[in-house]
VOZATOR-493534 format. One record per residue: residue number from 0; x, y, z of N, C-alpha, C in turn. Coordinates in steps of 0.1 Angstrom, whole numbers, plus 5000, padded with zeros to 4 digits. Layout:
<pts>
NUM,X,Y,Z,X,Y,Z,X,Y,Z
...
</pts>
This chain:
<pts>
0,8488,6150,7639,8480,6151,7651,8488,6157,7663
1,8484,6168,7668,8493,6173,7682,8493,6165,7692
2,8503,6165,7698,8504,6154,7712,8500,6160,7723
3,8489,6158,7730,8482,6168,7742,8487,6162,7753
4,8494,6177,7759,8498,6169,7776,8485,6160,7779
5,8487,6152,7791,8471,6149,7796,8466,6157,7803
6,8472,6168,7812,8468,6180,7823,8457,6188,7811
7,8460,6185,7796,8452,6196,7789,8441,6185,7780
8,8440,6174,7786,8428,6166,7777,8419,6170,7780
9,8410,6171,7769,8396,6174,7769,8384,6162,7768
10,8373,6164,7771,8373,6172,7785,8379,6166,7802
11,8379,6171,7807,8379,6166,7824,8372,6164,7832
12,8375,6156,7840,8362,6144,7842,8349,6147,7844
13,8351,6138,7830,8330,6138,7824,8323,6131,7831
14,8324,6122,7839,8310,6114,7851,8316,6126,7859
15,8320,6132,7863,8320,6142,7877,8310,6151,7868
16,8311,6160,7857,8307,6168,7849,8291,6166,7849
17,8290,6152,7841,8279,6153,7839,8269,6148,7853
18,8274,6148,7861,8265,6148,7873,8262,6164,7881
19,8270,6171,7875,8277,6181,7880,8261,6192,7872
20,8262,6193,7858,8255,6197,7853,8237,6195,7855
21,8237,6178,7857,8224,6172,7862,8221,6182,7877
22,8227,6189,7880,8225,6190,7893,8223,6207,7890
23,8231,6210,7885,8227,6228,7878,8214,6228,7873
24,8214,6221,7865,8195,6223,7859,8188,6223,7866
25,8186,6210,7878,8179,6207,7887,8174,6222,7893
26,8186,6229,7895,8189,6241,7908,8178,6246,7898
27,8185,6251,7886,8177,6264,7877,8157,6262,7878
28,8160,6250,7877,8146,6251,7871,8137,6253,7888
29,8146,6243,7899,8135,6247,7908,8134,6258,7917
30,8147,6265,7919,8149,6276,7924,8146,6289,7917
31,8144,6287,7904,8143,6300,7900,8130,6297,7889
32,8123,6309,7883,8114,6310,7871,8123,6311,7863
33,8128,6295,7857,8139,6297,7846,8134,6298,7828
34,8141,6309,7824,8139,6309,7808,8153,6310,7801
35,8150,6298,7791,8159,6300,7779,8161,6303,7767
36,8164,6310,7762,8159,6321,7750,8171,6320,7739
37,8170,6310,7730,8182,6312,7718,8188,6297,7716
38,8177,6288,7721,8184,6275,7722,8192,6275,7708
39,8185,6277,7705,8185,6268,7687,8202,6277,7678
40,8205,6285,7689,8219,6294,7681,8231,6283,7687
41,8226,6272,7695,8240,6266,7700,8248,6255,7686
42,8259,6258,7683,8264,6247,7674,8268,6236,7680
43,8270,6227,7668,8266,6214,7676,8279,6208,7681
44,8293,6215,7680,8303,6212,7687,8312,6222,7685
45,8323,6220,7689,8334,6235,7693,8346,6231,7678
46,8352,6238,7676,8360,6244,7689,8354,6261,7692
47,8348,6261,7701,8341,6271,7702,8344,6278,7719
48,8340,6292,7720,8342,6299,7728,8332,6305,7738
49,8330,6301,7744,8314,6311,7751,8318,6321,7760
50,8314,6331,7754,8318,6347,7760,8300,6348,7766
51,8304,6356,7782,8290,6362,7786,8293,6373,7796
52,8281,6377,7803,8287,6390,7813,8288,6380,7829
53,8295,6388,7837,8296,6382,7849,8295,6393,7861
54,8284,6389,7860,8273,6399,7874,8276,6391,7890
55,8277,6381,7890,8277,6373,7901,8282,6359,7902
56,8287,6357,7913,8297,6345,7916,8288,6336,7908
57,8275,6329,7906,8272,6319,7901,8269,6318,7890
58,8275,6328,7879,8272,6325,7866,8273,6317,7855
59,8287,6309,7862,8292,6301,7860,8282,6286,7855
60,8278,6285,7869,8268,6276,7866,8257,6277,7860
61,8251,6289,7855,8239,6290,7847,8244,6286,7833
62,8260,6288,7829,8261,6283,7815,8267,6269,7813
63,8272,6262,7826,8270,6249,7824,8257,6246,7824
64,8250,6251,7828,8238,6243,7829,8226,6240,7819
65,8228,6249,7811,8223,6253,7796,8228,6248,7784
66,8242,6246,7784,8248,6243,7773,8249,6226,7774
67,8253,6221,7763,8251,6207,7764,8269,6204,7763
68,8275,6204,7758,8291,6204,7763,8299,6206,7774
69,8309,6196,7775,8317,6197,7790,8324,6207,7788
70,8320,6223,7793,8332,6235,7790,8338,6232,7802
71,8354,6242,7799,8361,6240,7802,8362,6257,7811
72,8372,6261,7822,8366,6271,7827,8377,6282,7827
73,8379,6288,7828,8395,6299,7837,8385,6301,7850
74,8391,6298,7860,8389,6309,7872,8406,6314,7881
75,8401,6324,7884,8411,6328,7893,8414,6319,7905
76,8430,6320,7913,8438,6313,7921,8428,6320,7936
77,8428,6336,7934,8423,6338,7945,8407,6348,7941
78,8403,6344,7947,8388,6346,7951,8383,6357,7960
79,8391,6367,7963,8383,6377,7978,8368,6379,7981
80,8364,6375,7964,8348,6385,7971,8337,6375,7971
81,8345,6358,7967,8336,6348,7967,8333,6339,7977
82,8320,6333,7981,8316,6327,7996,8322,6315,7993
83,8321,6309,8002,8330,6291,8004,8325,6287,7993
84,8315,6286,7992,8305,6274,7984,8315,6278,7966
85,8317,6290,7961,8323,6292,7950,8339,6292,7947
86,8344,6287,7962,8356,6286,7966,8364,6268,7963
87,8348,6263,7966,8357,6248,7961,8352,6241,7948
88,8338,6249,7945,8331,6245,7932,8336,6244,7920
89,8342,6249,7917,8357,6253,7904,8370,6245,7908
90,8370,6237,7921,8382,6225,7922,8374,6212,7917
91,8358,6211,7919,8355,6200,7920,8350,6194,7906
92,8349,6208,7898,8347,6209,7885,8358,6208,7873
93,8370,6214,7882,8384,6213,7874,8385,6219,7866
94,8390,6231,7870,8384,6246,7862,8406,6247,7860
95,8405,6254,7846,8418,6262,7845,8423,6274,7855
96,8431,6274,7862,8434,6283,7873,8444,6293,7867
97,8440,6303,7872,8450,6319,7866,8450,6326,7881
98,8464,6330,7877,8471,6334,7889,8467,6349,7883
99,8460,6354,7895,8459,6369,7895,8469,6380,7890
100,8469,6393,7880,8477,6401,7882,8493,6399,7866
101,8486,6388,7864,8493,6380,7856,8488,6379,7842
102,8498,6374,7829,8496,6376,7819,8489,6357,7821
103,8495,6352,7826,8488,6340,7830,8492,6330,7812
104,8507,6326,7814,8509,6319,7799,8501,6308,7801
105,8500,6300,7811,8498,6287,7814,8481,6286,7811
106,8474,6294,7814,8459,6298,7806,8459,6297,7793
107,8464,6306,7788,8466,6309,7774,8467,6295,7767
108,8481,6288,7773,8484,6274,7766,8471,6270,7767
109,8463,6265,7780,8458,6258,7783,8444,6256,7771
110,8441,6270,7767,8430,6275,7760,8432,6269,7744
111,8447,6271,7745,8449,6269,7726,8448,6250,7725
112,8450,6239,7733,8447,6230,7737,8435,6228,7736
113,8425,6232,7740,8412,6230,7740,8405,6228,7729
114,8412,6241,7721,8408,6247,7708,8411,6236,7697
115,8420,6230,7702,8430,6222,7691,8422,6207,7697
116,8412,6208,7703,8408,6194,7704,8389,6197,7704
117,8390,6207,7693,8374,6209,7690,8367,6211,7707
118,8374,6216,7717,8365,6218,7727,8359,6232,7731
119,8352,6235,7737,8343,6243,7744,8349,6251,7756
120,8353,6263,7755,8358,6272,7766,8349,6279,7769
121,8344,6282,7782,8340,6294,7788,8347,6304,7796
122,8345,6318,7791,8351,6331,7796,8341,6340,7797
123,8346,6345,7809,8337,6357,7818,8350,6370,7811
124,8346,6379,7802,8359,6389,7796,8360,6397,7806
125,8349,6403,7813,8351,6414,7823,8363,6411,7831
126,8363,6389,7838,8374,6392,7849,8372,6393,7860
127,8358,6391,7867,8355,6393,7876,8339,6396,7883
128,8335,6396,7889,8318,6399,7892,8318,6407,7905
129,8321,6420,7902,8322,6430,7914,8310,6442,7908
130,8303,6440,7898,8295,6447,7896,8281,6444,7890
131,8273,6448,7888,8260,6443,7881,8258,6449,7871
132,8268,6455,7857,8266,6463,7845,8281,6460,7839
133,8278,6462,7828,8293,6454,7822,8303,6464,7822
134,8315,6460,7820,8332,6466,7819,8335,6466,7812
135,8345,6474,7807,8355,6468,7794,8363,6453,7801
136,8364,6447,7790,8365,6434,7789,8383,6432,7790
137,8387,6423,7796,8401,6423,7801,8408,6416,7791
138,8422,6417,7783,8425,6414,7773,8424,6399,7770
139,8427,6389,7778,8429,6375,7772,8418,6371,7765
140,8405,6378,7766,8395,6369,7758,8396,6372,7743
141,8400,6383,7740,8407,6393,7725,8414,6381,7719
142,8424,6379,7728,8442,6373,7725,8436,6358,7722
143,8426,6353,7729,8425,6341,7728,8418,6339,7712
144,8405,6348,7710,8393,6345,7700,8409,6348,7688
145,8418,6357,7687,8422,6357,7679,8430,6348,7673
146,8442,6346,7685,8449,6331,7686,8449,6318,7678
147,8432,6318,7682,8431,6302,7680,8418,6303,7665
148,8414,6315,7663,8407,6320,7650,8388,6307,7658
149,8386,6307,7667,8379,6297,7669,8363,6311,7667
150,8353,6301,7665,8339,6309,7664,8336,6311,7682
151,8324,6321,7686,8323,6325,7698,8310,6328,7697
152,8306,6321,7709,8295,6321,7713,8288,6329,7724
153,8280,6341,7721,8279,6352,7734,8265,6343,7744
154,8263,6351,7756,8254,6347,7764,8252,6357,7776
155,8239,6360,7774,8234,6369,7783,8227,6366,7796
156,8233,6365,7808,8223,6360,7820,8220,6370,7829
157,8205,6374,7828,8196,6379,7838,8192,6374,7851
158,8192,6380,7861,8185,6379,7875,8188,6373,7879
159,8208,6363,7878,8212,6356,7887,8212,6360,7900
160,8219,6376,7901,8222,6383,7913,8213,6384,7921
161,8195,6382,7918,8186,6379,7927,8185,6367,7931
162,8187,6360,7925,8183,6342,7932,8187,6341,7948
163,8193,6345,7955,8194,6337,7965,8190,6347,7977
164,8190,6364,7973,8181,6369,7980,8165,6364,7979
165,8164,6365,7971,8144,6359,7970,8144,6344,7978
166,8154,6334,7975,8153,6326,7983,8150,6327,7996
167,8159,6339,8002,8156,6337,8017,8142,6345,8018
168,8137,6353,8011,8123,6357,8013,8112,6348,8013
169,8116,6337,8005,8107,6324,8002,8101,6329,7989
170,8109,6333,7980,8103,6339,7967,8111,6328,7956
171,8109,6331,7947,8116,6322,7935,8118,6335,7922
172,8128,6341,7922,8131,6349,7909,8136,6347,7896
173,8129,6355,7886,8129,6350,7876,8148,6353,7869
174,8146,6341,7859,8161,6343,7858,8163,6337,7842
175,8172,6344,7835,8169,6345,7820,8178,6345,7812
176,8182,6331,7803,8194,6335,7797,8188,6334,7784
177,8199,6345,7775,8198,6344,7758,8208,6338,7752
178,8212,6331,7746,8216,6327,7738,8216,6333,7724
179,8230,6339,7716,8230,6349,7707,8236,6340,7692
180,8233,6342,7686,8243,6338,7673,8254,6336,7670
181,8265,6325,7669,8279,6325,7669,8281,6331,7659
182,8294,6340,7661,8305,6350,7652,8320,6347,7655
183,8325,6359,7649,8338,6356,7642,8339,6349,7631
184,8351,6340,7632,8361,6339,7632,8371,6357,7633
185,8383,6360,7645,8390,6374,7644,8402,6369,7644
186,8410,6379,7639,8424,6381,7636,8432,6395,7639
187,8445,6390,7641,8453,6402,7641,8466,6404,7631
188,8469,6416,7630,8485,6417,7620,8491,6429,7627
189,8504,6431,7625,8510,6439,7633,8519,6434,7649
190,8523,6447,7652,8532,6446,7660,8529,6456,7674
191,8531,6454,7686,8534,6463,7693,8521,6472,7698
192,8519,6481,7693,8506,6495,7699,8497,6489,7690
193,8501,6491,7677,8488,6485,7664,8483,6471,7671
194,8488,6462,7673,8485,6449,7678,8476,6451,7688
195,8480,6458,7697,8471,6460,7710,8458,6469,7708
196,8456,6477,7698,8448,6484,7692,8435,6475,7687
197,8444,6463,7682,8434,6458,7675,8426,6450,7684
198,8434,6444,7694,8429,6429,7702,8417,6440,7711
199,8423,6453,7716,8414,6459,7723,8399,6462,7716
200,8399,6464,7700,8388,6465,7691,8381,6449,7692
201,8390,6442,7690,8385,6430,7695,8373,6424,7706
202,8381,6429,7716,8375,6423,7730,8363,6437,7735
203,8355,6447,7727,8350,6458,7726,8342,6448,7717
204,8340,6443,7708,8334,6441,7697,8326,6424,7706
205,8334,6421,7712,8328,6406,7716,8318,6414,7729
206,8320,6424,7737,8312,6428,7745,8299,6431,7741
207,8302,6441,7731,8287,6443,7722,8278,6434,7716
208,8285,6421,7714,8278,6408,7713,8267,6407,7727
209,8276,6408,7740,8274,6403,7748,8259,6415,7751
210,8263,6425,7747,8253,6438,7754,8242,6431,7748
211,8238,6431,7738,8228,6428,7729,8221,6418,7736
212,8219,6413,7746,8213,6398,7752,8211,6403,7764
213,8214,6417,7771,8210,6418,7781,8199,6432,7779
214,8193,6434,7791,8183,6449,7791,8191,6458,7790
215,8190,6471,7786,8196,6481,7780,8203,6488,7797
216,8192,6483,7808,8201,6489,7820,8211,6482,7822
217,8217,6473,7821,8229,6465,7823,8237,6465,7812
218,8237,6475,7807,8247,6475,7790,8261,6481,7799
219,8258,6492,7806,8266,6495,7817,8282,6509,7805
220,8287,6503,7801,8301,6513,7800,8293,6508,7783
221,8287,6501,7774,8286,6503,7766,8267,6507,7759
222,8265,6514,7770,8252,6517,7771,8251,6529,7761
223,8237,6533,7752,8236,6542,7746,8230,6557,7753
224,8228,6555,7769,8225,6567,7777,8234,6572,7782
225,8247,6582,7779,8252,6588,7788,8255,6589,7802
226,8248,6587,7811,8246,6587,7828,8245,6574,7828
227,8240,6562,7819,8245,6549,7824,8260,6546,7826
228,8266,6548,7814,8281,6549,7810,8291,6556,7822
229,8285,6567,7826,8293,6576,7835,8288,6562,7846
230,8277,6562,7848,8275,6551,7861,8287,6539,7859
231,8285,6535,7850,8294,6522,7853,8311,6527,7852
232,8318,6537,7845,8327,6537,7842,8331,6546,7855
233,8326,6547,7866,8329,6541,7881,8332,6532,7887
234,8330,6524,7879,8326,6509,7889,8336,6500,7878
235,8341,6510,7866,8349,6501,7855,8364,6491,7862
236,8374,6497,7866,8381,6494,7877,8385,6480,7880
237,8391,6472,7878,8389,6461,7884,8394,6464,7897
238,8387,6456,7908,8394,6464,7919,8400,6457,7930
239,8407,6446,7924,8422,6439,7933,8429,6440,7928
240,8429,6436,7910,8443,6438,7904,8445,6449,7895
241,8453,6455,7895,8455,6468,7883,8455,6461,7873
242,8464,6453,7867,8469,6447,7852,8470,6436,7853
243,8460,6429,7845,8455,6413,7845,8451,6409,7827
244,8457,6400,7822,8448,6394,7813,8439,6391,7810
245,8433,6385,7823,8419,6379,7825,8412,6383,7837
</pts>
């Protein structure tokens, strides 16, 4: 049996969590026309991975709020484009923190811990929510699915980015997650370029999981229209850090 720091026991604090999650539903169901689509693909414990797109600061919470496990989270140290409210929500939740810009070992560790105690990680692969159409996906989620050989679970969420405009209109928008089929188990061999070739085939291959759960206009850089593709691979960019893991 591995000896787990305590900083990496799983999960972290579950009465904070599960009041935490009681309170996401709550949100989903009465602020928005909420649908959930793929219950029945969730397995019934980890060590598992949930990969989705990340359109908007609050995505976060649509997949706690759906999933019945206490995931575990990465967010970044610094935040530029997120309002207060998403600035302390991820302290109160006890989210794994990655320092921007960074290969971020202390993530990595933290993830293969998780893995090694049958738990439930969630990762946004893009890295970020500065766009409404997906990106190529930033290496750690590759490095991790491979790492730890764990199954992954995709998820597609629609019409977060409207919720809180229609609010102020006095509207309620509809808002829609899928739930996809778990895959993998992935692997790597090699050294060096070949290695990075492959985690990059990797983290391309978990995206396309991810496309498949959203509408064909939000496929974004792996869209089958041409002029969607050029559209997003404008906006591909991450656009505070040049080279980041996550």
């Amino acid at each position: 049996m591995v000896d787990i720091p305590t900083e990496f026991r799983y999960p972290h604090r579950p009465t904070m969590r599960r009041i935490l999650r009681w309170l996401a539903r709550l949100a989903l169901k009465t602020l928005t026309h909420f649908e959930l689509i793929g219950q029945e693909n969730i397995p019934d414990s980890g060590p598992l991975l949930v990969v989705g797109n990340h359109f908007y600061f609050a995505d976060p919470v649509a997949a706690l709020a759906v999933l019945p496990f206490p995931l575990e989270f990465f967010a970044s140290t610094d935040r530029p484009a997120a309002p207060t409210i998403a600035k302390w929500l991820p302290d109160l939740w006890k989210v794994y923190p990655v320092e921007p810009g960074t290969g971020s070992r202390y993530a990595l560790k933290a993830a293969e811990y998780v893995m090694q105690q049958n738990g439930v990680l969630g990762i946004f692969p893009e890295g970020g929510a500065w766009a409404q159409v997906l990106r190529p996906p930033r290496p750690g989620t590759a490095y991790i699915a491979a790492r730890t050989g764990a199954a992954i679970l995709p998820i597609g969420i629609t019409g977060m980015t409207e919720t809180f405009s229609a609010l102020w209109q006095g509207k309620r928008t509809r808002l829609t997650i899928r739930i996809g089929q778990p895959f993998g188990p992935y692997s790597v061999n090699g050294r060096g370029q070949k290695r990075r070739e492959q985690l990059d085939a990797i983290g391309h291959d978990i995206m396309q999981h991810i496309a498949a759960l959203l509408p064909p206009e939000e496929h974004g850089v792996y869209a089958a229209d041409p002029a969607l593709r050029a559209a997003a691979e404008a906006v591909a960019n991450h656009p505070w850090y040049a080279e980041s893991e996550f």
